[in-house]
KOLBADO-858910 format. One record per residue (C-alpha): x, y, z; residue number from 1. Coordinates in Angstrom, 2 decimals, decimal comma. Layout:
BEGIN
east X north Y up Z num NUM $
...
***
This chain:
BEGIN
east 24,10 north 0,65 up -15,69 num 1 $
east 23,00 north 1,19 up -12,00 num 2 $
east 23,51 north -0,53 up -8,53 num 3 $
east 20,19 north -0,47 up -6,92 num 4 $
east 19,11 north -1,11 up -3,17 num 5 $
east 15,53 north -1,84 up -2,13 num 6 $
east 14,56 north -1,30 up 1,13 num 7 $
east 12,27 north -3,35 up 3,13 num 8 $
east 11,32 north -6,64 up 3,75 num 9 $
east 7,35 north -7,26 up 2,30 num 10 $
east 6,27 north -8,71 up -0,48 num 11 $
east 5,62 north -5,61 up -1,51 num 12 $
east 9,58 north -5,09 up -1,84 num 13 $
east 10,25 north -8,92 up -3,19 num 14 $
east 7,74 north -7,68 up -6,13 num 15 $
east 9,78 north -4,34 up -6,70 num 16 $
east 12,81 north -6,27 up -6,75 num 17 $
east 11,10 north -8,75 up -9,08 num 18 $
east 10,90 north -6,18 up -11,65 num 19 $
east 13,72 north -4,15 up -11,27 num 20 $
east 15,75 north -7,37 up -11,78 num 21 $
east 14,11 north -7,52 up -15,24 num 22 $
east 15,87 north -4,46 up -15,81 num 23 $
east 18,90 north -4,76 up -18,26 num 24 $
east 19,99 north -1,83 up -16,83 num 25 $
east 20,89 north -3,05 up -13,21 num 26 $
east 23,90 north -4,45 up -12,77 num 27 $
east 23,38 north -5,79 up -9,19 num 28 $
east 20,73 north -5,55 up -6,83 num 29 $
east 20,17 north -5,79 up -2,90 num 30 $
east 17,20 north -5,70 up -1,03 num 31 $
east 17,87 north -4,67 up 2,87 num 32 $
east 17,12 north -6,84 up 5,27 num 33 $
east 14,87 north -8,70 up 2,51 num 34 $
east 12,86 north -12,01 up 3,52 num 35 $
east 12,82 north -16,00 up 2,77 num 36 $
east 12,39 north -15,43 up -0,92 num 37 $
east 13,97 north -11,80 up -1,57 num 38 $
east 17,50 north -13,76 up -2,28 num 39 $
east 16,19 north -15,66 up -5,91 num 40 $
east 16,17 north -12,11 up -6,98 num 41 $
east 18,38 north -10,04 up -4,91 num 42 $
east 21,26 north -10,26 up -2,28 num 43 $
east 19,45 north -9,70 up 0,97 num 44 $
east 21,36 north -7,26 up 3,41 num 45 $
east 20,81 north -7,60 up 6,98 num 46 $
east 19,58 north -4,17 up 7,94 num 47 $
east 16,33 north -3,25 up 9,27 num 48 $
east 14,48 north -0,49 up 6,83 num 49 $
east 13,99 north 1,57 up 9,43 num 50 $
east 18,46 north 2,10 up 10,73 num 51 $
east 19,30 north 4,85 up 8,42 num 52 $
east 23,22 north 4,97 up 9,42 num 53 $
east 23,64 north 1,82 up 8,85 num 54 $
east 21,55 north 1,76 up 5,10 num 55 $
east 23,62 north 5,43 up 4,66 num 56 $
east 26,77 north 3,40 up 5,33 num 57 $
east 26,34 north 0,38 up 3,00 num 58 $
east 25,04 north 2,77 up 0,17 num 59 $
east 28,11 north 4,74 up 0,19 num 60 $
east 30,54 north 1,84 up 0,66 num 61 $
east 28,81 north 0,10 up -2,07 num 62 $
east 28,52 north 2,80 up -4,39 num 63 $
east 24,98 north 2,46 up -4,75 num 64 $
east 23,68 north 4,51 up -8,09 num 65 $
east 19,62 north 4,40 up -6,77 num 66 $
east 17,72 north 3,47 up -3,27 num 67 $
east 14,12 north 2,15 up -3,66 num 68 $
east 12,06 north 2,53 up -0,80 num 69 $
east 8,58 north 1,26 up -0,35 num 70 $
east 8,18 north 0,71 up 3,66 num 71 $
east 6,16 north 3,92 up 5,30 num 72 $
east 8,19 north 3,81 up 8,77 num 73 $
east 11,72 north 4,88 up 7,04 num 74 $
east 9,54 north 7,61 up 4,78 num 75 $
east 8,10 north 8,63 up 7,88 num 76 $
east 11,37 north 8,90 up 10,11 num 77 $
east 13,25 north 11,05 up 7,04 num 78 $
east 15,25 north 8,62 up 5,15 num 79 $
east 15,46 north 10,34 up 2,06 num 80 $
east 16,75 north 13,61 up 3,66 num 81 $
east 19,01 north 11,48 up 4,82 num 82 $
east 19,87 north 10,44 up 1,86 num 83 $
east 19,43 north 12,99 up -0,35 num 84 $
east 22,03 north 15,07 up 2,23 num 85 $
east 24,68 north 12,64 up 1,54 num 86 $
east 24,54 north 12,91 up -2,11 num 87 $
east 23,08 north 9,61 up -2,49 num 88 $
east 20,16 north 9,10 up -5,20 num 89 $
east 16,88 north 7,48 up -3,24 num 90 $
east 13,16 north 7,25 up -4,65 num 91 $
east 10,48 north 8,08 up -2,25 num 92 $
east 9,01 north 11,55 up -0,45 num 93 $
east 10,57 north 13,79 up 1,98 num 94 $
east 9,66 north 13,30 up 5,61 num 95 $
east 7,50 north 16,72 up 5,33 num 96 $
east 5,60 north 15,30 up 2,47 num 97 $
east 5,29 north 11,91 up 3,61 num 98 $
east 3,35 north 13,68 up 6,12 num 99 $
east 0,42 north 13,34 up 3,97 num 100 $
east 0,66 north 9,37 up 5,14 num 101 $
east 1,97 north 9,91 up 8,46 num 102 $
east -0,67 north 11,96 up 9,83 num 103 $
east -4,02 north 11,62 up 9,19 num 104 $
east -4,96 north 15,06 up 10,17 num 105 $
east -2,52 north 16,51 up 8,22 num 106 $
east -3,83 north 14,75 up 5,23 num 107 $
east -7,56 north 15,33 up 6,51 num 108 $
east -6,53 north 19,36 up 6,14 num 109 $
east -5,26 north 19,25 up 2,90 num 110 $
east -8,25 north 17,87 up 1,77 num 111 $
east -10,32 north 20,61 up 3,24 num 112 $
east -8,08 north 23,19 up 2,12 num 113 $
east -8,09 north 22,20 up -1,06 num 114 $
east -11,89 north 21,15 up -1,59 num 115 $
east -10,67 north 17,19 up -2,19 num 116 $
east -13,99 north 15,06 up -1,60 num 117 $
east -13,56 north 13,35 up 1,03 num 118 $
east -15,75 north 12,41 up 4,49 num 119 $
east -16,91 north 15,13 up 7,40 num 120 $
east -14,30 north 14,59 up 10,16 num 121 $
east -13,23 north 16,62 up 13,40 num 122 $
east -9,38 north 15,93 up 15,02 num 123 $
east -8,97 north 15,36 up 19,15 num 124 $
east -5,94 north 14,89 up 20,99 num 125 $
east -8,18 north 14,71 up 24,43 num 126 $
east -9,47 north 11,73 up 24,86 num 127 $
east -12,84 north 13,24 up 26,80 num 128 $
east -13,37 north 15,60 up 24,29 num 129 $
east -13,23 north 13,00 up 21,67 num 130 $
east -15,98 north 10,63 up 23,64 num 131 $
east -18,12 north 13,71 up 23,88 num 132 $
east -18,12 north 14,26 up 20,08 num 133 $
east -18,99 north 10,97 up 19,03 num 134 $
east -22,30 north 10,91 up 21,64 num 135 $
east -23,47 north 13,61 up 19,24 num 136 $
east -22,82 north 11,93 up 16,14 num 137 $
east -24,70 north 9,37 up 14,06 num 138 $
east -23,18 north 5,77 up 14,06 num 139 $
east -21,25 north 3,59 up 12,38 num 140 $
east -18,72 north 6,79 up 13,17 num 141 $
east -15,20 north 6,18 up 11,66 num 142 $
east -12,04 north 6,21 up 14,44 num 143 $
east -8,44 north 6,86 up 13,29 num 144 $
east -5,21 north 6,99 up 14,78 num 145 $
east -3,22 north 9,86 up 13,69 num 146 $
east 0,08 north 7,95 up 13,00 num 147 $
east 1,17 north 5,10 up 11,41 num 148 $
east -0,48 north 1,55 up 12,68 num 149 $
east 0,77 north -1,03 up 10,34 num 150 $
east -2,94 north -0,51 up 8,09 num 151 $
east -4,33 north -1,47 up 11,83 num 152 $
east -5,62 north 2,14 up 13,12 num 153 $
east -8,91 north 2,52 up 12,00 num 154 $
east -12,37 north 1,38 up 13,37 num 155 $
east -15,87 north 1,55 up 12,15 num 156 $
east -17,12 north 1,51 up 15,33 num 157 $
east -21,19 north 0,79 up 14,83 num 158 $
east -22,40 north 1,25 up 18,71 num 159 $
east -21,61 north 3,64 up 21,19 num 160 $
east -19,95 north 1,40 up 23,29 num 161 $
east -17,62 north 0,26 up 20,77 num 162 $
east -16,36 north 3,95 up 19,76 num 163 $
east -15,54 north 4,24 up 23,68 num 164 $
east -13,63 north 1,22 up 24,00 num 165 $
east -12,10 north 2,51 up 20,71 num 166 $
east -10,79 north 5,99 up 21,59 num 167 $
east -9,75 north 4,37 up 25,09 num 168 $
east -7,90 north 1,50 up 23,51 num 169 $
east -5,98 north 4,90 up 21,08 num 170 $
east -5,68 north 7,13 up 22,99 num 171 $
east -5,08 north 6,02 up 26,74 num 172 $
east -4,14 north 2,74 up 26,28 num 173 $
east -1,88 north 3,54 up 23,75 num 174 $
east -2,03 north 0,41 up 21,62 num 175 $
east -0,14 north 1,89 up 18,98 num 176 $
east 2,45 north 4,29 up 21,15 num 177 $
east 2,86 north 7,81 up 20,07 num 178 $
east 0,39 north 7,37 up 16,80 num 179 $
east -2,31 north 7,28 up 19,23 num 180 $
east -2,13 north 10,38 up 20,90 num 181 $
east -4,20 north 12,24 up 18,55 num 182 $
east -7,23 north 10,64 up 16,14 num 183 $
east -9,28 north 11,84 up 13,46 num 184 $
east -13,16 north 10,66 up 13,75 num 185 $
east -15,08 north 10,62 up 10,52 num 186 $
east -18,59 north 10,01 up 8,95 num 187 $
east -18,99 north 6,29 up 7,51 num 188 $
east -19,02 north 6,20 up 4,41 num 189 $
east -21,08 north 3,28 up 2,27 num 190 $
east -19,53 north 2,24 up -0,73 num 191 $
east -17,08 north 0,76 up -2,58 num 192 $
east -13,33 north 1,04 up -1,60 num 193 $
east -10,75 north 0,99 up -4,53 num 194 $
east -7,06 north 1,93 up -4,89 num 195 $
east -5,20 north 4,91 up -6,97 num 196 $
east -1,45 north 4,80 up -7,11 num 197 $
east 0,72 north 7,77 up -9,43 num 198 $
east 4,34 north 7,95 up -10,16 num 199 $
east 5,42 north 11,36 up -9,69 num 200 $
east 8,30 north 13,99 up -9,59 num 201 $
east 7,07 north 16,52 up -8,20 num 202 $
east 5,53 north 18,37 up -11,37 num 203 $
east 4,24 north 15,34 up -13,85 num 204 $
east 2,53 north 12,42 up -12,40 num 205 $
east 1,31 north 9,52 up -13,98 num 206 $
east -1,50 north 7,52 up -13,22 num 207 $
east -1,41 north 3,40 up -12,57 num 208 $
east -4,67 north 1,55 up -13,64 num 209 $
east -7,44 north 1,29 up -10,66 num 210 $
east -6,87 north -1,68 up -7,93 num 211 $
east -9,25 north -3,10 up -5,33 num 212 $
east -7,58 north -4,19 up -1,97 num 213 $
east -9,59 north -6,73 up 0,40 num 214 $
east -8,63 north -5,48 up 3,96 num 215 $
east -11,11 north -7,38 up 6,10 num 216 $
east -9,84 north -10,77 up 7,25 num 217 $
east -12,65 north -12,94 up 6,56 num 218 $
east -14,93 north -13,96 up 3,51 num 219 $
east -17,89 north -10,96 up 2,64 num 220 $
east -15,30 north -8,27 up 4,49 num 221 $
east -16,54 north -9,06 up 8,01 num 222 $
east -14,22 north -9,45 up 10,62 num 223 $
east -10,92 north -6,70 up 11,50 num 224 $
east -8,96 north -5,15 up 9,09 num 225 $
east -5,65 north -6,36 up 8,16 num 226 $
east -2,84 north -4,60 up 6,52 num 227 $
east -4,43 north -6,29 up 2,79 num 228 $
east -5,16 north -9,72 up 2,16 num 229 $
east -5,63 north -9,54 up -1,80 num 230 $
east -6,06 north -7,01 up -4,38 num 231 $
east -6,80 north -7,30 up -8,48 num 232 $
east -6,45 north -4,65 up -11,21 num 233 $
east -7,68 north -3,00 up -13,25 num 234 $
east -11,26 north -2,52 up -12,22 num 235 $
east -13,32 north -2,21 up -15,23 num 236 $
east -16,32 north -0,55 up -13,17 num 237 $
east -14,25 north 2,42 up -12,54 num 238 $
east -13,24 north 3,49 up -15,37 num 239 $
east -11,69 north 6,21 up -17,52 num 240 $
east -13,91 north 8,84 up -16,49 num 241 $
east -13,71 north 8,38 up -13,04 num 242 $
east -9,75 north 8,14 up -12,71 num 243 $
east -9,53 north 11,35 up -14,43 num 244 $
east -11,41 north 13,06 up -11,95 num 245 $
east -9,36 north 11,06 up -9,11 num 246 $
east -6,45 north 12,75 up -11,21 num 247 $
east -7,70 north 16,14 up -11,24 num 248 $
east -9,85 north 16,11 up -8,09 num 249 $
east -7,70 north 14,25 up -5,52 num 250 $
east -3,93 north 13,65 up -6,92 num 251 $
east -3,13 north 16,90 up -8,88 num 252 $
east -4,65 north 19,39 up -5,64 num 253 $
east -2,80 north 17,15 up -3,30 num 254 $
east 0,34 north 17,51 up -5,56 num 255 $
east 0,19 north 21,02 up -5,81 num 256 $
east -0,76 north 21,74 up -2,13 num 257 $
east 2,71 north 19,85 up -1,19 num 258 $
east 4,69 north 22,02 up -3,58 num 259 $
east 3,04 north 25,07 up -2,89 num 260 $
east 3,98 north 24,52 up 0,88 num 261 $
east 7,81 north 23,79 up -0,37 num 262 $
east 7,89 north 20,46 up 0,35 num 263 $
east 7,18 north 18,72 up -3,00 num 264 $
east 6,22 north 15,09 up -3,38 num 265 $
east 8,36 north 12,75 up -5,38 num 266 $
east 7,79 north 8,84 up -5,50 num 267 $
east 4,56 north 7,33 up -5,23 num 268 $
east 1,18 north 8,63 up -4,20 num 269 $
east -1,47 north 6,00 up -3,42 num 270 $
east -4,61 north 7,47 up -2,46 num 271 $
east -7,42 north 5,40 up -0,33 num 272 $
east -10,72 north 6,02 up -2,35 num 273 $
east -14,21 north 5,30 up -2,32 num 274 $
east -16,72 north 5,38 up -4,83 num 275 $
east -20,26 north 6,35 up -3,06 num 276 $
east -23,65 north 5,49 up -4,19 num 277 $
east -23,48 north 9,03 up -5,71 num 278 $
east -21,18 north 7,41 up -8,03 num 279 $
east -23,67 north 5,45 up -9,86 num 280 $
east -25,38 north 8,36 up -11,00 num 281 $
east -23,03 north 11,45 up -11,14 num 282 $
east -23,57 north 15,06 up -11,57 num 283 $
east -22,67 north 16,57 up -14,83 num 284 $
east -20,98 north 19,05 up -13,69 num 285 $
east -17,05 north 20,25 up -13,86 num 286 $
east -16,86 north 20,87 up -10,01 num 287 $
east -18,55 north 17,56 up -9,09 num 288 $
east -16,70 north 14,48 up -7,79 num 289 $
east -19,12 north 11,79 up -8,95 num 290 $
east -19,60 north 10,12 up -5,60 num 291 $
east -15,76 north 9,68 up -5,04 num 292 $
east -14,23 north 10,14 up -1,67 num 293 $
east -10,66 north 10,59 up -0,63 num 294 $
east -10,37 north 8,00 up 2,70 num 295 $
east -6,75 north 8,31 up 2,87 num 296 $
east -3,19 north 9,38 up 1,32 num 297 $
east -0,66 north 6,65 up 1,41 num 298 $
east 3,20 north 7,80 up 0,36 num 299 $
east 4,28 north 4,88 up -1,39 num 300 $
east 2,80 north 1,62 up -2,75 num 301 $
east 0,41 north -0,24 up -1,39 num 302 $
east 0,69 north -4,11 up -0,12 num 303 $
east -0,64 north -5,62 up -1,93 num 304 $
east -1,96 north -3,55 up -4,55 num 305 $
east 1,97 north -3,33 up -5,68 num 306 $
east 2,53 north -7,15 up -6,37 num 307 $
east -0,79 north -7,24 up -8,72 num 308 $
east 0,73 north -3,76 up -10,33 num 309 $
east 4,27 north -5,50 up -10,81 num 310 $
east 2,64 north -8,17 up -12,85 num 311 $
east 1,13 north -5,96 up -15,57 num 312 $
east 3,78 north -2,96 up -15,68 num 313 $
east 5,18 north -3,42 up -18,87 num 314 $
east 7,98 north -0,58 up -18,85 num 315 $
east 11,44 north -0,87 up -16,89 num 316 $
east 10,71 north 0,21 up -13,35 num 317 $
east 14,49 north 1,48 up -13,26 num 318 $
east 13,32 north 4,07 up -16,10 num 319 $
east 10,33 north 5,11 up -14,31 num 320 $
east 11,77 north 5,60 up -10,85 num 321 $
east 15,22 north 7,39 up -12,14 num 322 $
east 12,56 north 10,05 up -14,26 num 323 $
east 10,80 north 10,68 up -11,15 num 324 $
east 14,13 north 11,26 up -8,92 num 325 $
east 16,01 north 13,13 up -12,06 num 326 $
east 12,43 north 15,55 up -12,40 num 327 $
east 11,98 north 13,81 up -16,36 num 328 $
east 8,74 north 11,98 up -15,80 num 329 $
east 7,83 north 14,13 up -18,48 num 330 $
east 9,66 north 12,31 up -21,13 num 331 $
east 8,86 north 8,75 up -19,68 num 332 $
east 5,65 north 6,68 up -21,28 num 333 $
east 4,99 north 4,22 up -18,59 num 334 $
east 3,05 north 0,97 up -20,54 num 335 $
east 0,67 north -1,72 up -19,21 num 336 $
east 0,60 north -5,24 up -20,34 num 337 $
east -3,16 north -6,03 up -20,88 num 338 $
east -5,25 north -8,71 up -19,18 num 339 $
east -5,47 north -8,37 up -15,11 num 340 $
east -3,65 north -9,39 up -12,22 num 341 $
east -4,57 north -10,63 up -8,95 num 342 $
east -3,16 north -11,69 up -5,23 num 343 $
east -4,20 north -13,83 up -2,62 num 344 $
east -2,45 north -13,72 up 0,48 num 345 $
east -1,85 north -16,57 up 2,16 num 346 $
east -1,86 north -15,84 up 6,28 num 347 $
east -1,04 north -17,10 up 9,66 num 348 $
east -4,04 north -18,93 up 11,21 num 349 $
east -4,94 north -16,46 up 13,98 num 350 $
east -4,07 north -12,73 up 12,26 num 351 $
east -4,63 north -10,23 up 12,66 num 352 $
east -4,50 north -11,25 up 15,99 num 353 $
east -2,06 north -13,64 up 18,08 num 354 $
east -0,27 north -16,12 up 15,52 num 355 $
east 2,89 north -18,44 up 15,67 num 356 $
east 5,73 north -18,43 up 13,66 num 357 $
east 7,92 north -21,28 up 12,87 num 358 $
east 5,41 north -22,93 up 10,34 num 359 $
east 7,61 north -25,19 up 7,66 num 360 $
east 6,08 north -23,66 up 4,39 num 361 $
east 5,99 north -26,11 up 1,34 num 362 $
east 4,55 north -25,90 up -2,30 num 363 $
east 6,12 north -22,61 up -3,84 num 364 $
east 7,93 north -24,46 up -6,22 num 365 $
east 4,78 north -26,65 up -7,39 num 366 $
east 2,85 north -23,44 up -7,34 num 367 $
east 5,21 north -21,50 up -9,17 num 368 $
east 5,52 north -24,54 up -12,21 num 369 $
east 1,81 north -23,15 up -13,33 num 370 $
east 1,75 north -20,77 up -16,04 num 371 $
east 1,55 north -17,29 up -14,97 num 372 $
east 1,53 north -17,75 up -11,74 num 373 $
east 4,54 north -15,43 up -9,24 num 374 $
east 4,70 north -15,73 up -5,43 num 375 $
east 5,98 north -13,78 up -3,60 num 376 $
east 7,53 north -13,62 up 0,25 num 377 $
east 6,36 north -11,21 up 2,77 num 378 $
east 6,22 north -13,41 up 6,41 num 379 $
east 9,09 north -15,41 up 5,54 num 380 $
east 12,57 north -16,87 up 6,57 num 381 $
east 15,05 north -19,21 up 6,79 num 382 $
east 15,38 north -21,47 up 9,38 num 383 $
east 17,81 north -24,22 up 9,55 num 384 $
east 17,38 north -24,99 up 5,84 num 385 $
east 14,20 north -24,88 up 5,73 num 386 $
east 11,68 north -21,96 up 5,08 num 387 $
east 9,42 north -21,34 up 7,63 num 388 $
east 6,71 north -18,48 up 8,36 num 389 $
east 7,65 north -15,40 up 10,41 num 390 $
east 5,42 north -12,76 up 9,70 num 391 $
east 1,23 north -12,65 up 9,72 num 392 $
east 0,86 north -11,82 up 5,97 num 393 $
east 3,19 north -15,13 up 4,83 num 394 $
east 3,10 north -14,85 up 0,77 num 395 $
east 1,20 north -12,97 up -1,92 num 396 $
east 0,34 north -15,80 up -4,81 num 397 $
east 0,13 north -13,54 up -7,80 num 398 $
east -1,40 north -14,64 up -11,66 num 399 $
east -1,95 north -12,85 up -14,56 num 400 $
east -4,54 north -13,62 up -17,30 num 401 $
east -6,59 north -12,40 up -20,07 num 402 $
east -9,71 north -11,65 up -18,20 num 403 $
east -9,96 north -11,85 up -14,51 num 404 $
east -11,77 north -15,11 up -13,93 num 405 $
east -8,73 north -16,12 up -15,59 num 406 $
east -6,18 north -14,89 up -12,99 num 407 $
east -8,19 north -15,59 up -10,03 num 408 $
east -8,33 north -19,29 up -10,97 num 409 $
east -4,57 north -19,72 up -11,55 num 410 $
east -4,15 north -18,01 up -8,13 num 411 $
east -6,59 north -20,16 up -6,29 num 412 $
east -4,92 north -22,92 up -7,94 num 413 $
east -1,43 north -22,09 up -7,16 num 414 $
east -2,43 north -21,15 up -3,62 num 415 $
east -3,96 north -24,77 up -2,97 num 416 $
east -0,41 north -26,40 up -3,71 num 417 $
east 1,50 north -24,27 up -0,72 num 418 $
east 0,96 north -25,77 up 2,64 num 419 $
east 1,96 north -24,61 up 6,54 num 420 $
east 0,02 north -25,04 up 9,45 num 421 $
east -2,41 north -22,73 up 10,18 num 422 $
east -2,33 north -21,48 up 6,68 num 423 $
east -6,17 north -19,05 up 5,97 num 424 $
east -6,73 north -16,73 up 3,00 num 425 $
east -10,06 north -15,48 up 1,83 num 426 $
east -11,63 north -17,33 up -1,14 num 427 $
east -13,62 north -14,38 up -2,58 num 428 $
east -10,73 north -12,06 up -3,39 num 429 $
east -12,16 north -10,40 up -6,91 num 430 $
east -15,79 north -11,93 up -6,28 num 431 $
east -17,14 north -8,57 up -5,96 num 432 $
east -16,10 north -7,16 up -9,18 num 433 $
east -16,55 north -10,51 up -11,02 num 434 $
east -20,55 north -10,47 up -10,09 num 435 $
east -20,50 north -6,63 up -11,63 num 436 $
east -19,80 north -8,12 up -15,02 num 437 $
***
């Protein structure tokens, strides 16, 4: 029997708390500060993710048995240390291992140290020197803030022009503070991007089926990137022989190059991948990497790649997440319902950019009547009764079904019943894949 406390207030958290409230095990759950929708599953706490004291405090005085957390700012800023020094159980990386997310260039030399595939890049923290080194280079050229951005630091900048307004905009602007003051530029990659996400403890991992996020905010991925705006799993075109190679080639090296420096990961890995025309016709040979690429390390689950995972993981999520904090992952076998999952977000007309907030949301109930069908609140609250939108993502409508068409329709569906001004999300979530069929 276990208390458990989730921290954060996404969808990505409503979906963990989703499933953790499955378990029999749990005996009572909170979710701090949690959102508009956290509270049909959990009792929402009002404390921000990222005020360790005061989710230190309420632990303690609550006697909480496990801490879930899922948001990258508290990761980044130490909160399991934290934690961990207090004698309190929490899931989730060290602040020297969630460096690996926190700092591109530390991630970028792992990867070189340890021969992961993954694009040419150089690191500046002088804005002039940076500008010089893209005038050499062949465009697109790929431009990344160090630090964390909300999934909002990285440009493919295709013209000169556009890398300079880029690095200017990073690094002496200063649009996103402190993660700005150093970037990592890249060669473009062409491909496809898709999502790898592994429980671990340090030692075992385990490996989740493949996902597909949509970042780019409009229809045929023009337009900026958002923090994810729909995602489906599994992806059939991947398959079996290329996640074993993103197991030995990218996750176990990674793994290994943490605990090797003493800082060992435990929680959830999610690396950023990319599967380059190379992939179509790979190399037989043990060394080769079959046109994969490592974009990125991410050190915890992705939004929202985790709401589409929620839907299919068939074992208790307490199980799995108390085996990777106790060091048993060992003795776990983690189980997949078949079929495939999907989510569409549903988003504030104007993000990524300017939006309001305010929006009386309506529907959810009507939506969540269909068969299948799960939605759940990221840009949410209460408001005088009544729930309104607070947040640019506002909900991820989630379905499950026996082939994909399948859970893309019920989505679609479900996501036609919810209204609130403003309300955009892309209608071609899955279209890709579906056409490779």
């Amino acid at each position: 029997m276990a208390k458990v406390l989730v921290v954060g207030n996404y969808a990505r958290e409503h979906a963990l708390a989703w499933k953790l409230a499955q378990s029999p095990r749990v005996t009572k759950l909170y979710i701090a500060p949690g959102n508009g929708g956290t509270g049909n599953v959990a009792q929402d706490v009002p404390i921000a993710p990222t005020d360790i004291p005061k989710l230190i405090e309420f632990a303690l005085d609550e006697k909480i048995d496990i801490t879930v957390v899922a948001s990258d700012d508290p990761l980044a800023m130490g909160i399991v240390d934290a934690f961990t020094a207090r004698g309190l159980k929490i899931f989730g990386p060290t602040k020297a291992a969630a460096q690996i997310e926190a700092s591109k260039g530390f991630a970028k030399k792992i990867m070189q140290e340890n021969r992961i595939p993954t694009a040419k890049f150089e690191t500046f923290d002088n804005y002039e020197k940076a500008l010089e080194y893209v005038k050499n280079q062949s465009l697109p050229i790929v431009i990344k803030a160090d630090g964390l951005a909300l999934g909002k630091g990285v440009t493919i900048a295709a013209t000169f022009e556009e890398a300079e307004a880029t690095l200017k905009k990073i690094m002496v602007e200063k649009v996103f503070g402190e993660s700005g003051s150093r970037v990592v530029i890249e060669e473009f990659l062409k491909g496809e991007e898709f999502s790898a996400h592994a429980f671990t403890d340090g030692k075992t991992f385990v490996m989740f089926p493949p996902s597909q996020d949509h970042k780019a905010i409009y229809e045929g991925d023009k337009g900026p990137n958002t923090g994810g705006i729909g995602t489906i799993a599994p992806l059939t075109w991947v398959g079996a022989q290329n996640m074993q190679i993103v197991a030995e080639r990218v996750v176990a090296p990674a793994l290994e190059a943490l605990r090797k420096a003493g800082t060992p990961f435990q929680g959830l890995l999610y690396p950023g991948l990319m599967m380059t025309a190379e992939g179509s016709n790979p190399v037989k040979s043990a060394d080769a990497d079959h046109g994969i690429k490592t974009i990125e390390f991410n050190s915890r689950f992705g939004d929202p790649e985790c709401e589409s995972y929620m839907r299919l993981l068939k074992t208790d999520l307490l199980d799995v997440i108390e085996a990777c904090i106790e060091g048993t992952l060992e003795n776990v076998s983690i189980a997949w319902n078949s079929g495939f999952a999907c989510c569409v977000i549903l988003c504030s007309g104007g993000y990524p950019g300017n939006y309001e907030k305010g929006k009386e949301i309506t529907g959810i109930e009507e939506a969540e009547k269909m068969s299948d069908v799960v939605v759940f609140h990221a840009g949410t609250k209460m408001e005088n009764g009544k729930l309104v939108t607070s947040g640019g993502r506002v909900l991820g409508v989630t379905a499950i079904g026996a082939t994909l068409e399948d859970a893309l329709k019920k989505a679609y569906e479900a996501a036609a019943k919810i209204h609130f001004e403003g309300v955009y999300y892309r209608k071609d979530i899955g279209v890709k894949s579906l056409n490779r069929v």
